[in-house]
DRENDO-1510 file (C-alpha; in Angstrom, 1 decimal, always signed):
<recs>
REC; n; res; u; v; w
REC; 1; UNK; +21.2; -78.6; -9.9 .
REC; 2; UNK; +19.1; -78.4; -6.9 .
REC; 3; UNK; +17.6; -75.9; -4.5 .
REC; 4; UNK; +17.7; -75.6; -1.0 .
REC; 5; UNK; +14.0; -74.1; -1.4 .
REC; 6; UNK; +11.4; -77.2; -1.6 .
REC; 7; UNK; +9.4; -77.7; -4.6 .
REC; 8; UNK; +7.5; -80.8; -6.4 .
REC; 9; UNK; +9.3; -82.0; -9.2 .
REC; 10; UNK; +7.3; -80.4; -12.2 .
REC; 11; UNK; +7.3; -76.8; -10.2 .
REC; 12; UNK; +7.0; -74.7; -13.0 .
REC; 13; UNK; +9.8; -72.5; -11.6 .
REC; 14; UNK; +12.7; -74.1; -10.5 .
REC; 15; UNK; +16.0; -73.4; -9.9 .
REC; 16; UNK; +17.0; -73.6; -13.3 .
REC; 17; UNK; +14.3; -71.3; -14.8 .
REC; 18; UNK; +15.2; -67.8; -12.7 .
REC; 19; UNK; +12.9; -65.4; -14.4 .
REC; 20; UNK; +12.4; -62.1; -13.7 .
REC; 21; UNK; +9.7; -59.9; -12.9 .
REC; 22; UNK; +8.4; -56.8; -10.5 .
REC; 23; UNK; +6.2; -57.1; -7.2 .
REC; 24; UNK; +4.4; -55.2; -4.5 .
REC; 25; UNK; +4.0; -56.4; -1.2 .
REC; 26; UNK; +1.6; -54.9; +1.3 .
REC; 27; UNK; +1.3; -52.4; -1.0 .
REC; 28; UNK; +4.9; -51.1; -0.5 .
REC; 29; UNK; +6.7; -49.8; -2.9 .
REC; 30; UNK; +7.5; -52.0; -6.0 .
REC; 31; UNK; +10.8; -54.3; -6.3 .
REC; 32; UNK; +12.3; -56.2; -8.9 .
REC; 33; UNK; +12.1; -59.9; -8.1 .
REC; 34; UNK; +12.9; -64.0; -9.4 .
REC; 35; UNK; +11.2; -66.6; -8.5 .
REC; 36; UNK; +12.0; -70.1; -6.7 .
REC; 37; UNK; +8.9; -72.7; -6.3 .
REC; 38; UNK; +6.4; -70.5; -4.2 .
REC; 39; UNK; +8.5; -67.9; -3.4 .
REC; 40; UNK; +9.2; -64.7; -4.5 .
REC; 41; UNK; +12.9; -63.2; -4.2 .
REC; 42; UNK; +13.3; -59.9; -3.9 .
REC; 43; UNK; +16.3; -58.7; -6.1 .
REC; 44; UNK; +16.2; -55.4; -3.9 .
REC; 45; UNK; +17.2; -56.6; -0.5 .
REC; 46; UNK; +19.9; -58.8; -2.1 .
REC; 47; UNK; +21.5; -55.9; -3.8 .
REC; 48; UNK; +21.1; -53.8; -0.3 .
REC; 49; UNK; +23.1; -56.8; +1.2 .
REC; 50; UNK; +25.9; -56.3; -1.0 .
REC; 51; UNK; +25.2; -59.6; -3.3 .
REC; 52; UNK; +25.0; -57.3; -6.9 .
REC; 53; UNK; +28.8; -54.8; -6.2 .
REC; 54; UNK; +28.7; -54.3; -9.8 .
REC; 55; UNK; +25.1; -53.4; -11.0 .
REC; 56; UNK; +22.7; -54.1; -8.8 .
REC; 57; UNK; +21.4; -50.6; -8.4 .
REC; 58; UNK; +19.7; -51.1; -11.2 .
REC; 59; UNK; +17.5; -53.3; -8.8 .
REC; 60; UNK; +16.6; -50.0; -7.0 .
REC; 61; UNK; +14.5; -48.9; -9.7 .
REC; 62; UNK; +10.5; -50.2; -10.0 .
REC; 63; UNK; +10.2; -51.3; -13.2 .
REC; 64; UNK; +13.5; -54.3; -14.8 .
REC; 65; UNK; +14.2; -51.9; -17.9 .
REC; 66; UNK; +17.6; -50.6; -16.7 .
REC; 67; UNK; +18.5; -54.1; -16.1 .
REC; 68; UNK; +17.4; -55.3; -19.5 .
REC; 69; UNK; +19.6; -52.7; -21.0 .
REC; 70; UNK; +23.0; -54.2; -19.4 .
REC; 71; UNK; +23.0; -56.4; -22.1 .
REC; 72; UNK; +23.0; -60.6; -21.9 .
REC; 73; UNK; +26.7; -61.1; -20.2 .
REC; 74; UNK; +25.4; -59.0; -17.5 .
REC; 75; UNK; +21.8; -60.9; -17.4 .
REC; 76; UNK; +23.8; -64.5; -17.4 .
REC; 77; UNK; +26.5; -63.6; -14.7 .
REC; 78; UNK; +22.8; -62.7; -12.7 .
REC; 79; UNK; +21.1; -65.5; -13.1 .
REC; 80; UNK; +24.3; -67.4; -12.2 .
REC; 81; UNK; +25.1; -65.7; -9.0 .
REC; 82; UNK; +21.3; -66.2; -8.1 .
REC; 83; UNK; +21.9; -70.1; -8.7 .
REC; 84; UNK; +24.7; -70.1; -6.9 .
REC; 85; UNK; +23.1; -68.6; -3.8 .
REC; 86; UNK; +19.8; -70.7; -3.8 .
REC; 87; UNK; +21.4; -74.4; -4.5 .
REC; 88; UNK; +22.0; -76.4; -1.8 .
REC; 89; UNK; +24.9; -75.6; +0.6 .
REC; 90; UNK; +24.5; -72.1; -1.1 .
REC; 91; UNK; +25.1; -69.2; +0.5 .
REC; 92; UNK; +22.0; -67.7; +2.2 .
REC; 93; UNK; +21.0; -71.6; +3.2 .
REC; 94; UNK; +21.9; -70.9; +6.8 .
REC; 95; UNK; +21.3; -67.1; +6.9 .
REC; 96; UNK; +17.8; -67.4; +8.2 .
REC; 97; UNK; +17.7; -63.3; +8.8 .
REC; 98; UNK; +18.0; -62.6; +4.9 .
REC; 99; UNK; +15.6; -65.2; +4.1 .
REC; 100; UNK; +13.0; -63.7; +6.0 .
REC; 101; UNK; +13.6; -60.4; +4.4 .
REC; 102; UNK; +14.1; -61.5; +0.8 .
REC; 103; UNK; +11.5; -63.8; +0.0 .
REC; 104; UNK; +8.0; -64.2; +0.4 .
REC; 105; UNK; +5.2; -66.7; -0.7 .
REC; 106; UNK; +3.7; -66.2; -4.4 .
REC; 107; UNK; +0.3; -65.8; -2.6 .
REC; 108; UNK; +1.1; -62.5; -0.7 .
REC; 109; UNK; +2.3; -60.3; -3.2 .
REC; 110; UNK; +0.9; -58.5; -6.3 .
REC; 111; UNK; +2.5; -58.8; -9.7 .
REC; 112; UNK; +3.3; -56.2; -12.1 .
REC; 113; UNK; +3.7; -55.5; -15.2 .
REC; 114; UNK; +7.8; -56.0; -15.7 .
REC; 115; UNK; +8.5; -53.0; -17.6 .
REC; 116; UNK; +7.5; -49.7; -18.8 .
REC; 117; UNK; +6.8; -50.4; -22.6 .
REC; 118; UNK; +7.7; -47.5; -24.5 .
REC; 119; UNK; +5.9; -49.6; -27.9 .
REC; 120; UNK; +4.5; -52.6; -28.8 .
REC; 121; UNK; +4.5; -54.3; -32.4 .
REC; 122; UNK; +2.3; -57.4; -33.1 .
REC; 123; UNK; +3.6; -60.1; -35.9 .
REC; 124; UNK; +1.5; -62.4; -37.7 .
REC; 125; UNK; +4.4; -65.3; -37.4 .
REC; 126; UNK; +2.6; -68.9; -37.5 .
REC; 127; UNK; +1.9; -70.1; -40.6 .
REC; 128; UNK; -1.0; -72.5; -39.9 .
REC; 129; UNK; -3.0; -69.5; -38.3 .
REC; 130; UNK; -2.2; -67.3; -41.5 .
REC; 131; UNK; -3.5; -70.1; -43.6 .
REC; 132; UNK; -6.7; -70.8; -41.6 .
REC; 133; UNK; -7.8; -67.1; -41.8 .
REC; 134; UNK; -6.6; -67.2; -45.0 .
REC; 135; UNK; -8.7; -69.8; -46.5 .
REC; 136; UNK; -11.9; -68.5; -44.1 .
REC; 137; UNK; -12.0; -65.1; -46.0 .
REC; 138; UNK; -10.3; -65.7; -49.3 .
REC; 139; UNK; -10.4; -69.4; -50.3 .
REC; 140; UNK; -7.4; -72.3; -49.7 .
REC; 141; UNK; -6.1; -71.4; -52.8 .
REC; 142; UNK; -5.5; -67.2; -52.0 .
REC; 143; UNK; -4.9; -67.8; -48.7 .
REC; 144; UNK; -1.6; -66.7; -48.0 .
REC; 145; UNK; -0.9; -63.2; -49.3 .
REC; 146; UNK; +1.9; -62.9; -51.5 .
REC; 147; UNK; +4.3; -61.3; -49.2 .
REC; 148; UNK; +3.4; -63.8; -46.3 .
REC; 149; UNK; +6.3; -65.9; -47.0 .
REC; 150; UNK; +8.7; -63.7; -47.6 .
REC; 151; UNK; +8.7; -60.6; -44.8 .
REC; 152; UNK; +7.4; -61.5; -41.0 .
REC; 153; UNK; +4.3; -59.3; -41.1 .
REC; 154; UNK; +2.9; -56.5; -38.3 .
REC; 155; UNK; +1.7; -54.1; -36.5 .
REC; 156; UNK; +1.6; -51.8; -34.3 .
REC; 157; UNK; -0.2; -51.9; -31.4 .
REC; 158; UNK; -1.1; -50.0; -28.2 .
REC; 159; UNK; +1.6; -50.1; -25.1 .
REC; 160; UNK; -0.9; -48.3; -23.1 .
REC; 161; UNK; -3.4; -50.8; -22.7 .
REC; 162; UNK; -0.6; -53.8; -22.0 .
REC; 163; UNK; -1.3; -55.3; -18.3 .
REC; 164; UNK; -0.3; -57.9; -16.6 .
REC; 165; UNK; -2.2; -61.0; -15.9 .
REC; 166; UNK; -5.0; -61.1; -13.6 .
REC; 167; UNK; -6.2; -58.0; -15.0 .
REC; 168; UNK; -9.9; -57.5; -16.3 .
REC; 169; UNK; -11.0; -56.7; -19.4 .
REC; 170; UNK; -13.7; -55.0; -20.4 .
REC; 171; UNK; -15.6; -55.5; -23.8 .
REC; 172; UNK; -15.2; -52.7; -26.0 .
REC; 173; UNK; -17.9; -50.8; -28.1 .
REC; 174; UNK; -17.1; -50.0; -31.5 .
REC; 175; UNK; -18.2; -48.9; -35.0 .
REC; 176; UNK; -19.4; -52.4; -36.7 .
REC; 177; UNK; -21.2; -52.9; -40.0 .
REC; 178; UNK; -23.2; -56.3; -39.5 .
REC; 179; UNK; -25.0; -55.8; -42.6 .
REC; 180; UNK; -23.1; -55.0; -46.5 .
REC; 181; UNK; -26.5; -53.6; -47.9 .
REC; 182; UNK; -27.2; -51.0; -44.1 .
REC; 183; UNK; -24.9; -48.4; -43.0 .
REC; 184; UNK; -22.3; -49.2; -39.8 .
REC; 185; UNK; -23.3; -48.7; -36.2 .
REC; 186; UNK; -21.8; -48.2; -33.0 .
REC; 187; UNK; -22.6; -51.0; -30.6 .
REC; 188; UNK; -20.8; -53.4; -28.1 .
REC; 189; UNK; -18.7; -55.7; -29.7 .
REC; 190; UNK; -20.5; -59.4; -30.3 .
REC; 191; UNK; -17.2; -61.1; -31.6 .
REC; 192; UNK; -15.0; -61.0; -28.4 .
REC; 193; UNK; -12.0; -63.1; -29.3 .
REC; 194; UNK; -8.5; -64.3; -27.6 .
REC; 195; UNK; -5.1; -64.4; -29.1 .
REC; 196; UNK; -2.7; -67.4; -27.5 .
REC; 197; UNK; +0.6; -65.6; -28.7 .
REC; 198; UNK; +4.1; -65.7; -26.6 .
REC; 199; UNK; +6.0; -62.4; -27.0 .
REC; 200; UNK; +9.2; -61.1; -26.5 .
REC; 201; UNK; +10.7; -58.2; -24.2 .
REC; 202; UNK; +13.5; -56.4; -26.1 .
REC; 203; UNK; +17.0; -56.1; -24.2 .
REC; 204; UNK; +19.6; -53.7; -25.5 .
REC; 205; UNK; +18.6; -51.7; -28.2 .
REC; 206; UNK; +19.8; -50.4; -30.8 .
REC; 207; UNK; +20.5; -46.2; -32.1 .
REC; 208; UNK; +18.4; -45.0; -34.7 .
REC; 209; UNK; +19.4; -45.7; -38.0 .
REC; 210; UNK; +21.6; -48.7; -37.3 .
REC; 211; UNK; +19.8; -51.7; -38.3 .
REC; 212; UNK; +20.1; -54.9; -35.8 .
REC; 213; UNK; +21.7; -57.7; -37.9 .
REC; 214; UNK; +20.4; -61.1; -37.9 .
REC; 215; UNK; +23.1; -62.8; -36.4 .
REC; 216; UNK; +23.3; -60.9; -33.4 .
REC; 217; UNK; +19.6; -59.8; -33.2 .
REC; 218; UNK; +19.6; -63.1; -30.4 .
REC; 219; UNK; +21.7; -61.0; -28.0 .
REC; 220; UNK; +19.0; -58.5; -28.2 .
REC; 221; UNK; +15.8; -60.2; -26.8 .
REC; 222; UNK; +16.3; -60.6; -23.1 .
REC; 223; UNK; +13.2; -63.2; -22.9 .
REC; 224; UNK; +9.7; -64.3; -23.6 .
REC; 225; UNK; +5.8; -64.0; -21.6 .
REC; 226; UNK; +3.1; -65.3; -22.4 .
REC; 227; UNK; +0.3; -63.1; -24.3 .
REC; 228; UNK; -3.4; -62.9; -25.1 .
REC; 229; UNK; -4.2; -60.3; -27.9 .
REC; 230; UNK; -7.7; -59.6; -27.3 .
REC; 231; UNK; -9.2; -59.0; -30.4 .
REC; 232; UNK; -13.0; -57.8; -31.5 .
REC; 233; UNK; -13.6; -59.3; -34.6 .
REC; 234; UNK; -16.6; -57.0; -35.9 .
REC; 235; UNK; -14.7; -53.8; -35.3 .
REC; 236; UNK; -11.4; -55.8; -37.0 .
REC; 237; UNK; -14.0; -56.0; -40.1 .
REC; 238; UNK; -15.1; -53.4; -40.8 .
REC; 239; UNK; -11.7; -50.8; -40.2 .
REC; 240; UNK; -8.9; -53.2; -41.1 .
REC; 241; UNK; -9.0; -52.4; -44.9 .
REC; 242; UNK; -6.6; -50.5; -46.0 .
REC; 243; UNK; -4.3; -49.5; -42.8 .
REC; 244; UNK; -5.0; -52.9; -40.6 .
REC; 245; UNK; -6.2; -53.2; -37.1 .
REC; 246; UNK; -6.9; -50.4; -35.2 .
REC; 247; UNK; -9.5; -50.2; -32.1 .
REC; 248; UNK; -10.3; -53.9; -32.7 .
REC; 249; UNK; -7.0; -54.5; -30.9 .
REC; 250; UNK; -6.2; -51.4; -28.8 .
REC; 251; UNK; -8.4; -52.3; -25.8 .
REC; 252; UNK; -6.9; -54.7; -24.3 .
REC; 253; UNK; -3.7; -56.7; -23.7 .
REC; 254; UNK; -2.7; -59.4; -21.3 .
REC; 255; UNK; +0.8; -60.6; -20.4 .
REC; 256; UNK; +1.9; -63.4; -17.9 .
REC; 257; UNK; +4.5; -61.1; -15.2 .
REC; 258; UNK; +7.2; -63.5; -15.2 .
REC; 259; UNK; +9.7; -62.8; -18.1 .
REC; 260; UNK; +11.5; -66.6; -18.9 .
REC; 261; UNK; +14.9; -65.5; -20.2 .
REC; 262; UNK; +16.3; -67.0; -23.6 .
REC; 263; UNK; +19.5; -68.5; -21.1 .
REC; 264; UNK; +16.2; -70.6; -19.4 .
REC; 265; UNK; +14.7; -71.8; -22.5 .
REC; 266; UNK; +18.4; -72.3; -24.2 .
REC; 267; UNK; +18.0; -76.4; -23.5 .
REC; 268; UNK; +15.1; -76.4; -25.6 .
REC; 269; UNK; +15.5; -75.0; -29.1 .
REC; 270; UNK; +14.8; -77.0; -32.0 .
REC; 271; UNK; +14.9; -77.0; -35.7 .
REC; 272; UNK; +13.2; -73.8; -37.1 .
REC; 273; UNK; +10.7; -74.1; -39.8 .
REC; 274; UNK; +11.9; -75.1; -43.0 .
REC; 275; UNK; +11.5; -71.8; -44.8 .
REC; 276; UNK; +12.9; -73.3; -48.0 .
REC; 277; UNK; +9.5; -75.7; -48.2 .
REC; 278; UNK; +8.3; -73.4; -50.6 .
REC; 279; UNK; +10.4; -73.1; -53.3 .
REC; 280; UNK; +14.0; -71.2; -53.4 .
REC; 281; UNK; +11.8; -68.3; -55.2 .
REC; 282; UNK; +9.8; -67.7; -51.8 .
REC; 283; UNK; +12.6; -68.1; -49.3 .
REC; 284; UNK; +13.2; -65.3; -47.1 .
REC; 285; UNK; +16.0; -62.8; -48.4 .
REC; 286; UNK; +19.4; -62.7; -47.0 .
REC; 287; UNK; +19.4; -60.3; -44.2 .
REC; 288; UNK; +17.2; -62.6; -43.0 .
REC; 289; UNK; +19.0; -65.6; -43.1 .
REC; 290; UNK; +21.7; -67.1; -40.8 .
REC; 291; UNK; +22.6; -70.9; -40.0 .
REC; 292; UNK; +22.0; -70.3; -36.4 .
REC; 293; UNK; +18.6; -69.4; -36.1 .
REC; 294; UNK; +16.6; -72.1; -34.2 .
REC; 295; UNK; +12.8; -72.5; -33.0 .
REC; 296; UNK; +12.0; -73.4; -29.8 .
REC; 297; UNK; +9.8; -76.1; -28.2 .
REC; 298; UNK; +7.6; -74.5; -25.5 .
REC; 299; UNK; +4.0; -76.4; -25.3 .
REC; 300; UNK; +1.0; -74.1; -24.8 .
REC; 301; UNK; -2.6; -74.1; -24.2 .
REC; 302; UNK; -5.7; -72.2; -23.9 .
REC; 303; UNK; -8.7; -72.9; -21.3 .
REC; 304; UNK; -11.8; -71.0; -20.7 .
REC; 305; UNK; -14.0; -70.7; -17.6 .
REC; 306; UNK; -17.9; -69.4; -18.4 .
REC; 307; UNK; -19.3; -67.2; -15.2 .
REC; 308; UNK; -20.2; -69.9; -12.7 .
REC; 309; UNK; -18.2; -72.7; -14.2 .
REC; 310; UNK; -15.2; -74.7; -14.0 .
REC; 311; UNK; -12.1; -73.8; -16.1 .
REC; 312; UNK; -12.1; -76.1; -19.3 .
REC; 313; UNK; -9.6; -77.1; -22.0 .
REC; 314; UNK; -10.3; -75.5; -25.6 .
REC; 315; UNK; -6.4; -76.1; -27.5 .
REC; 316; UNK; -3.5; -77.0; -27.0 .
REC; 317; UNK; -0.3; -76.3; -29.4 .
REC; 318; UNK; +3.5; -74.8; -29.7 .
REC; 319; UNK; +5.8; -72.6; -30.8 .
REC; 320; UNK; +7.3; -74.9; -32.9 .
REC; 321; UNK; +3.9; -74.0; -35.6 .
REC; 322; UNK; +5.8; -70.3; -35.8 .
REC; 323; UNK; +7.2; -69.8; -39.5 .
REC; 324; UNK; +9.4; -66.7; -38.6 .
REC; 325; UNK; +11.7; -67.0; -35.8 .
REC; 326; UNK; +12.1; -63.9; -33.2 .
REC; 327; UNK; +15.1; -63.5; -34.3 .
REC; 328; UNK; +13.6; -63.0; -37.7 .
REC; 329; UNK; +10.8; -60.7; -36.7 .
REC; 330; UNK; +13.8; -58.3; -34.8 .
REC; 331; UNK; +15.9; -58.2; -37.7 .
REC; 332; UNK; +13.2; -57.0; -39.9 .
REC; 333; UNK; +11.4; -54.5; -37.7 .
REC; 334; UNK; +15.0; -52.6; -37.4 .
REC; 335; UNK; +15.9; -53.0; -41.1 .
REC; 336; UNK; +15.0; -50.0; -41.5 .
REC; 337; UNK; +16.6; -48.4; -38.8 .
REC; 338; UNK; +14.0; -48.2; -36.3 .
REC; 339; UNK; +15.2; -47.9; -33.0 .
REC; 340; UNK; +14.4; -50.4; -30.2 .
REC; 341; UNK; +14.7; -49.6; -26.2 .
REC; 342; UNK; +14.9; -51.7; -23.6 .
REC; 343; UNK; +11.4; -52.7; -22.5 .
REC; 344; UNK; +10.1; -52.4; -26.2 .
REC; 345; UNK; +7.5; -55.6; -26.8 .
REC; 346; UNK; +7.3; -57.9; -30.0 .
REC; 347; UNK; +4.5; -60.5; -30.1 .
REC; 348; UNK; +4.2; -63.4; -32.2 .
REC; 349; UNK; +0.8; -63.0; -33.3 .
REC; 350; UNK; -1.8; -65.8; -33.0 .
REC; 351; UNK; -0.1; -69.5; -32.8 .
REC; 352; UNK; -1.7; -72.3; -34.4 .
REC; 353; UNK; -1.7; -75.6; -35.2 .
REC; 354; UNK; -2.5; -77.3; -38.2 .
REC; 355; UNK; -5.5; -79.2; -37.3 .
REC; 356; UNK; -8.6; -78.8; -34.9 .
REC; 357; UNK; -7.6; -78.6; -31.4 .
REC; 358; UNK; -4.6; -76.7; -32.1 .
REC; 359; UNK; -6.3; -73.0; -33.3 .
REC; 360; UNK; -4.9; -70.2; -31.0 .
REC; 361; UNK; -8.0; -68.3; -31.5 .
REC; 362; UNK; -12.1; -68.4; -31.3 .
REC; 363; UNK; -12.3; -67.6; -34.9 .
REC; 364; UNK; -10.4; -70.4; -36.3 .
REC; 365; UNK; -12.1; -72.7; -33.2 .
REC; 366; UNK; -15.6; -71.9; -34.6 .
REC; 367; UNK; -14.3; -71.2; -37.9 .
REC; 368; UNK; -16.2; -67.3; -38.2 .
REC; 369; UNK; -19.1; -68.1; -35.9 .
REC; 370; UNK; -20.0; -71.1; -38.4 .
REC; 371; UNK; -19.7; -73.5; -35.4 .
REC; 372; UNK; -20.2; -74.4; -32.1 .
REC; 373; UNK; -17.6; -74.9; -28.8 .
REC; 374; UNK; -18.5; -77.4; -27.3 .
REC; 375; UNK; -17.7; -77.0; -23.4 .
REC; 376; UNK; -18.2; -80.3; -22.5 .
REC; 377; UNK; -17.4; -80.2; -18.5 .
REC; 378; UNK; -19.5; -77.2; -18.1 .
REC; 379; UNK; -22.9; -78.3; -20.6 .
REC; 380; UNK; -22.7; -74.8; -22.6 .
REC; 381; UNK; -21.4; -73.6; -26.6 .
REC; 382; UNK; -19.6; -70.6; -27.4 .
REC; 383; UNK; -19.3; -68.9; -30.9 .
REC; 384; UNK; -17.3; -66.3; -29.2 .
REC; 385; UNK; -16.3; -65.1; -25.6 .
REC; 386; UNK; -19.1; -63.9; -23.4 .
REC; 387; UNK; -19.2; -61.3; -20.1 .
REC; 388; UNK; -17.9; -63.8; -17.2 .
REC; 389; UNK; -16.1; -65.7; -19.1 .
REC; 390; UNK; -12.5; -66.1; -18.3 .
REC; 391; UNK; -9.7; -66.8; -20.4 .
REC; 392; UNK; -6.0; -68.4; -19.3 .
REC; 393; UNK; -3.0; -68.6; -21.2 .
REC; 394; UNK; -0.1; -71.6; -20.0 .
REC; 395; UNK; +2.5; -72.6; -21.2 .
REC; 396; UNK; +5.8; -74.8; -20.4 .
REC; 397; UNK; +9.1; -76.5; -21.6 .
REC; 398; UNK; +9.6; -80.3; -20.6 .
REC; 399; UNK; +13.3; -81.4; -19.7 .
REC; 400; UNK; +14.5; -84.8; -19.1 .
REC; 401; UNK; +13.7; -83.9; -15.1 .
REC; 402; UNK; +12.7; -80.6; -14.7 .
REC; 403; UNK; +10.1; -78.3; -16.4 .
REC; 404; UNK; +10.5; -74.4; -17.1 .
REC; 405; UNK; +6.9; -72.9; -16.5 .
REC; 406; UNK; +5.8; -69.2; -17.8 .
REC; 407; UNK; +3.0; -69.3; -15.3 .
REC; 408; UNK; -0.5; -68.3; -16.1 .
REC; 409; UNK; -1.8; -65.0; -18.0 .
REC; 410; UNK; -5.5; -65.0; -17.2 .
REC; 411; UNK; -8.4; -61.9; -17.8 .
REC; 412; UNK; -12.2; -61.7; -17.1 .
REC; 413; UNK; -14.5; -60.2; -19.8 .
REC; 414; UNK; -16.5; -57.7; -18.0 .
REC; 415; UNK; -19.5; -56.0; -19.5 .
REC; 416; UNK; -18.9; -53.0; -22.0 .
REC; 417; UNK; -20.0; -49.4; -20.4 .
REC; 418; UNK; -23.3; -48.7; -20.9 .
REC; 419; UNK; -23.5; -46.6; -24.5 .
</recs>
């Protein structure tokens, strides 16, 4: 398949990826969009020229949630009629008029967030990262708790401060107790930290009270972004036990704007991980097992660029290092019948490798502060992320001649208000 639109080869958005996403131009009033090389394509002014009969009105609307809810025939019959007018000999081609009003360059717009999220759960999915805080606090042997292997562990976190990439971040203050013996204080936070997660964006949902079964908890998740959980470690400490993370999460978190949907990322599923490595005593139950569930094989990294500096390379690793599946983590947050809307967002949790130069996170990088990053390009350490510092999330699926991108989710740490 090829585009009429010009690209290089290893564009992270060609014509085969079609995400979706919302933009503002000139600060007008905001449209739902795709994206072709450098342009963005407003999905407004196509419906208004009569391309969407069916449903496109749900293009009208600023935010992509009533689309999300039409459920996947509707979102593959989309991306297919977008295909069809964009490849060459395709319909708008020649119609130079429409062009003009439909698309403009990446550059000149703002992006959005995609969707109002009405909640936000966090998982705690990848085994290797599990393990590597698990053996920092409680020893190699303890270090998976014993319901790790058998339920996809969460949260839930704050929808509110969700944004979309590009946005700052400012370091919180927090109640911190830096010594056991000396009571807590209330300070800036001094263990800034990044999460490299991916996350997903929940389609049709489901009523309260009617669980969404594993086998058709796929139709269900409309597609995946890119995510950095910021995390402050000190706060995390000391309020975790017994209820789990609380303000050391709820300040901050950054998503990429472009949603890649599952029909994109289809060509590159993979094996899942072998849940039955364990022992048949610690595989997962049956509701949350079915033949069909698959991994996929998206390549990600994590760079940081100190005030001043040049942006540098700290990890690189996959999705492929995830233990529970999406699927997985869908099924089991609506076991109980909890009801999911369109827009809802599920993240992975940290993903990490199994060695050094795979960690999705500061604290496993430095192992708790114990060691130094070494930022080679730029002559300067970090224990954990300083004010200026910024932090970029990428991430990107290689085909045999094409690549599907998810673009970059980036924030700046800014200084925490003056207490």
């Amino acid at each position: 398949m090829k585009s009429w639109i010009s690209y290089p080869k290893d564009h992270p958005f060609p014509i085969h990826n079609i995400p979706f996403g919302v933009f503002e131009y000139k600060k007008d009033n905001s449209h739902c969009a795709t994206r072709i090389g450098d342009y963005v394509i407003d999905l407004f002014i196509l419906n208004e020229s009569g391309f969407f009969p069916k449903w496109g009105q749900c293009f009208s609307k600023p935010t992509l949630n009533e689309f999300m809810g039409l459920g996947k025939p509707i979102w593959k019959e989309c991306r297919e009629l977008i295909q069809k007018l964009f490849q060459e000999r395709g319909e708008l081609q020649t119609n130079w008029e429409l062009q003009q009003r439909c698309m403009r360059k990446q550059s000149e717009v703002q992006m959005l967030l995609p969707a109002k999220i009405g909640d936000y759960t966090d998982f705690y999915s990848s085994i290797w990262h599990a393990s590597n805080l698990g053996t920092m606090f409680r020893g190699k042997d303890n270090a998976l708790k014993e319901n790790w292997l058998h339920l996809p562990v969460g949260y839930h976190g704050r929808a509110s401060s969700v944004v979309v990439s590009g946005t700052s971040i400012r370091r919180p203050n927090g109640q911190v107790r830096n010594e056991p013996t000396k009571p807590p204080t209330f300070q800036r936070s001094g263990k800034l930290d990044f999460e490299l997660e991916v996350a997903f964006f929940v389609g049709s949902g489901n009523k309260m009270g009617e669980p969404i079964p594993i086998q058709k908890a796929h139709d269900h998740i409309f597609g995946l972004v890119l995510m950095n959980d910021w995390s402050a470690r000190d706060i995390q400490k000391w309020e975790y036990v017994p209820l789990g993370p609380f303000n050391g999460k709820n300040f901050g978190t950054t998503i990429s704007p472009w949603i890649i949907t599952m029909e994109a990322l289809d060509p590159f599923k993979c094996e899942p991980f072998d849940q039955n490595s364990f022992g048949p005593e610690k595989a997962p139950l049956p509701y949350l097992k079915d033949p069909e569930l698959h991994g996929y094989d998206i390549n990600l990294n994590i760079s940081l660029q100190p005030e001043g500096g040049i942006m540098e390379l700290i990890g690189e690793t996959s999705t492929r290092n995830l233990y529970w599946t999406f699927e997985q983590q869908l099924c089991h947050h609506s076991s109980t019948g909890c009801p999911f809307n369109s827009g809802d967002l599920c993240a992975s949790g940290t993903i990490s490798g199994e060695k050094i130069g795979s960690f999705g996170s500061m604290i496993e990088i430095c192992w708790g502060g114990k060691r130094k990053l070494e930022l080679k390009k730029n002559n300067l350490t970090r224990s954990w992320i300083e004010d200026g510092d910024i932090i970029k999330i990428g991430g990107y699926c290689k085909g045999s001649d094409y690549i599907i991108g998810f673009g970059d989710c980036t924030g700046l740490v800014l200084p925490s208000h003056i207490i």
